[in-house]
N, C-alpha and C positions, 0 to 999 in steps of 0.2 A: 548677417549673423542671426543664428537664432535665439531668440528670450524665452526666459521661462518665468511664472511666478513664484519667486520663493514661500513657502509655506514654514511655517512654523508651531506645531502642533504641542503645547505645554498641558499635557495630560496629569493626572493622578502619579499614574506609576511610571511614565516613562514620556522622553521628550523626540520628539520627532522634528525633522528638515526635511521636505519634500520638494523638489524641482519637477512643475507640472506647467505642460504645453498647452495649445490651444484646440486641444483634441481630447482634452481633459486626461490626459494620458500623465502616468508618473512616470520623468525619466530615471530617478533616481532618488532613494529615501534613504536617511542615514535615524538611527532610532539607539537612544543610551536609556538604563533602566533610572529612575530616582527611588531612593531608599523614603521611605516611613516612618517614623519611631511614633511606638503606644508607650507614653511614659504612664498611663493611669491606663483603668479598666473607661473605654469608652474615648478616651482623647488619641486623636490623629493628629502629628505635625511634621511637619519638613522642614529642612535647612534650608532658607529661601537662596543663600549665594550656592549653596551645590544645585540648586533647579536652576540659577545663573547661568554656572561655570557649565551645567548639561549643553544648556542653549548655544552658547560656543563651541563646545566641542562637535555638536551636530552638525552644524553649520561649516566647520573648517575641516568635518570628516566629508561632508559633502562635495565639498568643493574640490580636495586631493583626489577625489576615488573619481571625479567625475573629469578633472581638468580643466574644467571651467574656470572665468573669471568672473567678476561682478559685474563686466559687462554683459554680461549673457541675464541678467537681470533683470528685470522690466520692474517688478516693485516685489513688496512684504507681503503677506497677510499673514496675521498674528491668530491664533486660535488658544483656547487656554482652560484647564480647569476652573471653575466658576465658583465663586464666594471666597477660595481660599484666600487669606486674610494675611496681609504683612503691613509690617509698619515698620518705616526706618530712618536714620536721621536724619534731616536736612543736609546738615556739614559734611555729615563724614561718607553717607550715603549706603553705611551698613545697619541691617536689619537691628532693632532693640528685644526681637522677641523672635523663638520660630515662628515659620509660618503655620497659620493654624488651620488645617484641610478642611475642608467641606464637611470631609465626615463626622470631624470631631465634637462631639457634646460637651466637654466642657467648660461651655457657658451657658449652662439651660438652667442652671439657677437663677442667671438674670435675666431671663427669658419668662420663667416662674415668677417671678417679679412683676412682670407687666401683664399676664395672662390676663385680666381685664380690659384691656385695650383691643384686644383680637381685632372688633370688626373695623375699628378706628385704622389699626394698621393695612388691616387688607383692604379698605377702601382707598386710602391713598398708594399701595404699593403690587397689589394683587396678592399677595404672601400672606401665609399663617405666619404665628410667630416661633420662632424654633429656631434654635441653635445652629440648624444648617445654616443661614442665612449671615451677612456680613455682621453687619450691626453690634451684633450683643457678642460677637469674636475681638472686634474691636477694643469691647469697654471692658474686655477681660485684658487685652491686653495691658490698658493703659492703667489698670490696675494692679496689675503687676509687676510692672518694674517703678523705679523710684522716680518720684514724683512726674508721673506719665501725664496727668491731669495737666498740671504747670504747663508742663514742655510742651503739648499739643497746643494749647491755648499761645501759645509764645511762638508757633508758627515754628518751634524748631522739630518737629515730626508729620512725617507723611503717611499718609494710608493709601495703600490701593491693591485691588485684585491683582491676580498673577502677570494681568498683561501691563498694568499700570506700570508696575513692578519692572519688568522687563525692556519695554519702551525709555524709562528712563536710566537703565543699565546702559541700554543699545545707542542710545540718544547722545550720550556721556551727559546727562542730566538735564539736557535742554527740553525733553519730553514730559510733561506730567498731566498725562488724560488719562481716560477711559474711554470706552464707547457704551452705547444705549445700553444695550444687552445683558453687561458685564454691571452696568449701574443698578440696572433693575432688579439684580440678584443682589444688593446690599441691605437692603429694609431700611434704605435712607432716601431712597429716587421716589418721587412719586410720578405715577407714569402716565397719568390724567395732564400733569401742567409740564411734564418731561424738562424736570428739575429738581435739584435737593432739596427737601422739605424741611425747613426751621424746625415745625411741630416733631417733627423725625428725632432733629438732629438734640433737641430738648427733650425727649422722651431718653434716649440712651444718652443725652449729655457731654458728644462729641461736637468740639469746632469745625466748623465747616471746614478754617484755615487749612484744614487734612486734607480732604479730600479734592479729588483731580477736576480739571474739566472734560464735562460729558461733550463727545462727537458722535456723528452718523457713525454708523456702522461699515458703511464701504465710502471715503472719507482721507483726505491727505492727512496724515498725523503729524507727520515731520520725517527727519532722515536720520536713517541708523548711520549718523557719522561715527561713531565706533569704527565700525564696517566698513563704508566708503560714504564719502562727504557728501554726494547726492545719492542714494540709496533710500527712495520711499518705503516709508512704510504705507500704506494705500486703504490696508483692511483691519479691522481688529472685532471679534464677535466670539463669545461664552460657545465654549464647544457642542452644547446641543442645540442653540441655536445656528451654528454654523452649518451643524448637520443638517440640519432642516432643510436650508438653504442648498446644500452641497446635494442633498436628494432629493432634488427638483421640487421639494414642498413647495411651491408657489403660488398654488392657486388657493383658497378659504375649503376647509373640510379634509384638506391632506392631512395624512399620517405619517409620522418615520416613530421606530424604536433603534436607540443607540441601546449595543450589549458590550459596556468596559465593564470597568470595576463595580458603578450602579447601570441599573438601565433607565436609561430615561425618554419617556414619551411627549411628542410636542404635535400638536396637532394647531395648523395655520387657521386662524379665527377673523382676519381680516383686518381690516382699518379702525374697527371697534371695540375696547374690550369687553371682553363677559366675565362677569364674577361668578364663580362659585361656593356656595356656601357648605359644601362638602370638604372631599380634600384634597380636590386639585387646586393649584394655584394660576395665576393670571401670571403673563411674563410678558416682554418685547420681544419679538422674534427677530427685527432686525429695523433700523431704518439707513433709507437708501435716499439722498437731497431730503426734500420735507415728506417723505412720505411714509408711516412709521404703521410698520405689519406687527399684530400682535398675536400672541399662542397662550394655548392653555398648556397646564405640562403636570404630568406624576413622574416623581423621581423615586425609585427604587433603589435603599440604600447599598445592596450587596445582591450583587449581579453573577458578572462574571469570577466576581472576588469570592464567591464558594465554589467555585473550580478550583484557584487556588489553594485555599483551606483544601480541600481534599487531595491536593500536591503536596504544602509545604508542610501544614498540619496534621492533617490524619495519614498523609501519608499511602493512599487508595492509589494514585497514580504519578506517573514519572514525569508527565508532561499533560499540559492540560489538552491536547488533541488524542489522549486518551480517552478521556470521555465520554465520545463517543462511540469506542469500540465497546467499551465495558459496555454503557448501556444498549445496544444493538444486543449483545451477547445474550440478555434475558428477555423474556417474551413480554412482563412487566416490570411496575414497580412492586410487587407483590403486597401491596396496600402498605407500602412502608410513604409517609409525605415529609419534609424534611421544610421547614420553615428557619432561613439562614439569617434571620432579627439579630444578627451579632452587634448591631450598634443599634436596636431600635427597631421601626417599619417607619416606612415612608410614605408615600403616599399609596392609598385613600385614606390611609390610620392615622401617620403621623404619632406612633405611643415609642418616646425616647427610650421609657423604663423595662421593657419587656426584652428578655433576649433570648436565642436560638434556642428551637427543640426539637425533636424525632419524634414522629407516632409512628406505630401498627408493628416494632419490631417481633419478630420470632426468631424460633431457633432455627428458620428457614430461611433467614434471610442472611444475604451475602453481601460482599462487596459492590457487585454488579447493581443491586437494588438499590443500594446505598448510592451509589454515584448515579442511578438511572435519577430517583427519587429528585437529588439537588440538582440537575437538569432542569427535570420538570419545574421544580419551585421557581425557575428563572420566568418560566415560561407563565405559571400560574400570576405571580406578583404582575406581571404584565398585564396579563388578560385586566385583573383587578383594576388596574388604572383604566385600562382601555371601555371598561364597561361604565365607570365613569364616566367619560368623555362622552359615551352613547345616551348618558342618561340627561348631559349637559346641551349637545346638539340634537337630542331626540331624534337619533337615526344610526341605523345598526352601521357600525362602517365595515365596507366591503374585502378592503384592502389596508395590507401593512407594511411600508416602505420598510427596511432592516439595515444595521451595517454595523460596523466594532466586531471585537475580535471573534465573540462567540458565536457571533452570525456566518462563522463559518463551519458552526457544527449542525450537519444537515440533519441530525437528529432531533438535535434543542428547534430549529425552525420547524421540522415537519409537525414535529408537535404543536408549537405553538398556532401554528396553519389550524389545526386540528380542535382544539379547544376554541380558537376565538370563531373559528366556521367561515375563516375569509382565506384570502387568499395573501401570497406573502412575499414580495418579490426583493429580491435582494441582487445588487447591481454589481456588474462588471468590478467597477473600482469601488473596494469595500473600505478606501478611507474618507470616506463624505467630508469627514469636520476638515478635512484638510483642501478637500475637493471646494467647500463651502469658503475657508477663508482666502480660496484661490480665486473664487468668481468674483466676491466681491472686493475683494483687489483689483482686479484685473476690471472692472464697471467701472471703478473709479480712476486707474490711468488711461482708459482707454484700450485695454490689451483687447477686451470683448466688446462690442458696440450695444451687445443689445440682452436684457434677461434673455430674450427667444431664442438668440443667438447661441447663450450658454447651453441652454432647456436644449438643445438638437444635438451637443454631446452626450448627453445622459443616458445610460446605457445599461439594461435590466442584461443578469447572469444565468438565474433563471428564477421559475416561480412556482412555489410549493401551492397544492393545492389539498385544502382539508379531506380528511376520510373516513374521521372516526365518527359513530352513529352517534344521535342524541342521547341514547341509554347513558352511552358511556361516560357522555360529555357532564349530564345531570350527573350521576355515580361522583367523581371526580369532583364538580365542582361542589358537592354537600360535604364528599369529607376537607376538602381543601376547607370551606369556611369553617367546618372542627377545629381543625388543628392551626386555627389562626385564632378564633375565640381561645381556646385553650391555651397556646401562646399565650395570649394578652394577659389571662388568668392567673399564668406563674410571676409573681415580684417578688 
């Protein structure tokens, strides 16, 4: 009988099942959209039991369309949107608050609050401090519904990221962890003694009681008896570290960029952290038995998410694989730069208060420029981190591993080839995070014997190679840092 590793990919906007073989091959993906709601100007949240009931239904679409049983099985690996924030009750085991997205700023007042403690927190956690982050989502929550303070300390409220979340859905409540990954993106984990930090947990003035216990990243969790009574879950890892992973990142000085909703760069750092005093942060890339890989990472908050806006909002195109026709269709951006700060910049800036603007329009300018322009912005917020990271390893990097949906617009890549001056290989199977929560599933039942093992499926599609002269690339990068100072300028 053949097995597969089930995959389960709990993204931003949409929840994925995957069934992938030992050829790293997907037999079969079943993928439901999840809604968003902006109840304010700046706050993101979701219904955390509709990103439940999504999980299910993936999982039971998969399984009809495929004919499969759970015996075809071999284990889990769980992958997930990372920081977003739920909290729910012991007893009854329904959420007291939505869940509050990554992207969402409405807690950067209490984040404003502690902005003297900076270096305090990124030395114990690698992390500026900022709303992105678990933490201070947290002590909004428990601030907001009645008497949250009590009831956390009384051990009748739980916290955990999306996967905690889920594991204890799938678990029917016998599950309540985390892994590394997933910790280290809370601004509670400190990643030097790879444990919850008191000092942490008394800064934001959550009980510990809440929070899950931290495992390895590829790691028996327990069994989705939901599901079937032996049914491992095996893997659980924050989806841009999965990707990492799932893009053969494994050796110290690789690169991958994920293009979702943000894009986010992780570049493998090794066995030891490095701090940055800029604005990238320190994170876990993954730990495998004792041995714990760590990464530096810029997260860009609005990615592939102004594709959209020029779908749902402006209304430019019908589908976001338009994009790229439009922009092919003109020779440039005719000096129009489009900076998409719709919730802020993220890293190297990290400025929550600033939001999206348009230079260089004329009466010459079209639709085509317009949507060429927010392409390019995808590509430019990238370079910006990546030049970061050059300034951190002091060494140009060569190559840029890719993958997420926009990496399939051979426009957005050839570009970005082109301004960072390296080259850009984007692989066969463009779902890494899922590819990633499949390896190391599969390392920890045994499905794969060996990383090397994995590393020999791994399979480039193909690879962009830069073309445009230094003129151009100077031109380009002078007005691009304009119209980012200028941004920052409008509040």
């Amino acid at each position: 009988m053949k097995k597969y590793i089930l995959t389960i990919d709990q993204g931003t906007t949409s929840t994925r099942a995957s069934l992938i073989d030992k050829e790293g091959n997907i037999f079969y993906k079943s993928q439901q959209e999840v809604k968003c709601f902006f109840p304010h100007d700046g706050w993101v949240e979701q219904d955390a039991i509709d990103v439940w009931l999504s999980v299910l239904n993936v999982i039971n679409d998969l399984l009809a369309k495929t004919n499969l049983i759970y015996s075809n099985i071999d284990s889990i690996g769980l992958t997930n949107q990372r920081e977003t924030t739920v909290v729910w009750d012991k007893k009854t085991g329904m959420p007291v608050y939505n869940a509050l997205v990554w992207q969402s700023r409405q807690s950067a007042y209490i984040c404003d609050k502690i902005a003297d403690k900076v270096n305090f927190v990124r030395e114990k956690t690698g992390l500026i401090i900022n709303p992105y982050f678990s933490a201070s989502k947290i002590r909004f929550i428990l601030d907001h519904i009645t008497n949250g303070q009590k009831r956390a300390e009384k051990g009748e409220l739980m916290f955990g990221t999306i996967d905690s979340w889920l594991m204890y859905k799938l678990s029917n409540s016998k599950i309540f962890k985390t892994d590394i990954t997933n910790a280290s993106r809370t601004m509670l984990f400190n990643i030097n003694t790879l444990k919850w930090d008191d000092e942490l947990l008394e800064l934001f003035n959550i009980p510990k009681c809440m929070l899950p216990e931290v495992c390895p990243s590829s790691h028996f969790f327990g069994n989705a008896s939901l599901l079937k009574s032996n049914l491992k879950i095996c893997a659980v890892a924050g989806d841009q570290q999965a990707a990492l992973f799932g893009q053969n990142c494994i050796k110290e000085g690789d690169v991958k960029s994920t293009y979702g909703t943000g894009c986010f760069v992780l570049m493998n750092i090794g066995e030891k952290p490095i701090y940055d005093k800029g604005g990238l942060i320190t994170t876990i890339a993954w730990q495998i038995d004792n041995n714990v890989t760590y990464a530096i990472e810029g997260s860009v908050f609005v990615g592939g998410a102004s594709v959209q806006w020029l779908r749902d909002q402006m209304r430019m195109i019908t589908k976001a694989s338009d994009s790229e026709k439009y922009a092919i269709n003109c020779e440039d951006n005719l000096g129009v730069y489009v900076v998409p700060a719709f919730v802020g910049l993220g890293a190297p800036y990290w400025d929550d208060d600033c939001r999206g603007a348009v230079f260089g329009l004329t009466r010459a300018t079209t639709k085509e420029h317009f949507i060429r322009a927010t392409l390019n912005s995808i590509a430019l917020q990238t370079k910006d981190v990546i030049k970061e990271m050059e300034r951190i390893s002091n060494k140009k990097i060569e190559s840029l591993r890719v993958d997420g949906g926009a990496s399939e617009n051979s426009y957005l890549m050839q570009y970005q080839s082109d301004i960072l001056e390296a080259k850009v290989f984007l692989p066969k199977n463009l779902e890494t995070t899922s590819l990633g929560a499949a390896y190391l599933a599969g390392l920890s039942s045994g499905y794969w014997k060996s990383i090397d093992e994995i590393s020999s499926v791994h399979k480039i599609l193909k690879i962009y190679e830069p073309k445009m002269s230094k003129e151009e690339i100077q031109i380009i990068d002078y007005k691009w840092k304009k119209a980012i100072e200028a941004t920052r300028l409008f509040k």
